[in-house]
Structure formats: C-alpha cells, structure tokens
Phi, psi and omega in degrees: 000319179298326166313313208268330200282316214270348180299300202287348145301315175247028165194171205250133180281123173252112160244093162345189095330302148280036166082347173304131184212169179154195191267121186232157171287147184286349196286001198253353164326268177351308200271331144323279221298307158337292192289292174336291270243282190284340163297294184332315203283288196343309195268358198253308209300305204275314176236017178096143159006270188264349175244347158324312174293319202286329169315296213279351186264147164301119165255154188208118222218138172233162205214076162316145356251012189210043172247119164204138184226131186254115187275315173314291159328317184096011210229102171276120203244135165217125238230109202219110174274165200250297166201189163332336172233350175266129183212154200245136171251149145217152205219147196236172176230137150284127205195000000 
C-alpha cells in the first residue's frame, strides 16, 4: 500500500483513451495518446476493424486455480502459494 500511496504522489494517474491506463508522469499524455493513436490506424489498416479492437483490448482470463492471462500484455502468470502469506509468481511474455 505504501508503494502505490507514494507512486501515486509522484506521478500523475493517466487513463488513455485507448484503454492503456498506469502510473505515468502527465507530461507524458500527448505522446501515450499519439503512439495509441497511430497504433490504432496502423491495425485498422493492417488486420481490419473489428479485430483491431479485440487486439488493442485488455482481455484478462484466470484458469483456476493459479493460471492467468492477460491478452493485451502478452502476458501468462502462474500463481504458486507458498504459505498463508506468501505466494510466488512467475510470469511469463507471450511472443
């Protein structure tokens, strides 16, 4: 909790438009919005529309009971407890 209190002290919360959102500096709007922005045309052009959106979107899948994947990301989590307070991750990219 203290991590997340003191990031969001020292930065400004950004949520695109294209759905990208974290902790980012605001000074960094313009250029998030830009890059979305020229990805989007880049994909409408390249696979179409409608499979542009479902690419660019977060999707996010849990596999019970320690399986998870994030579509957006790129990203496979498999999610290994440890003991009553621990729990271990490894995490993997999709490529």
């Amino acid at each position: 909790r203290l991590a997340n209190d003191l990031q969001i002290r020292l930065a400004s919360r950004v949520c695109c438009r294209d759905g990208y959102s974290g902790v980012h500096s605001a000074d960094l709007v313009p250029e998030l919005m830009a890059f979305g922005g020229a990805k989007q045309e880049r994909l409408n052009k390249e696979i179409g529309d409608v499979r542009a959106r479902i690419y660019r979107s977060h999707l996010n899948c849990t596999v019970f009971p320690n399986n998870s994947m994030l579509t957006c990301s790129g990203v496979f989590k498999v999610w290994n407890p440890i003991d009553a307070n621990t729990t271990e991750v490894w995490t993997y990219a999709i490529v």
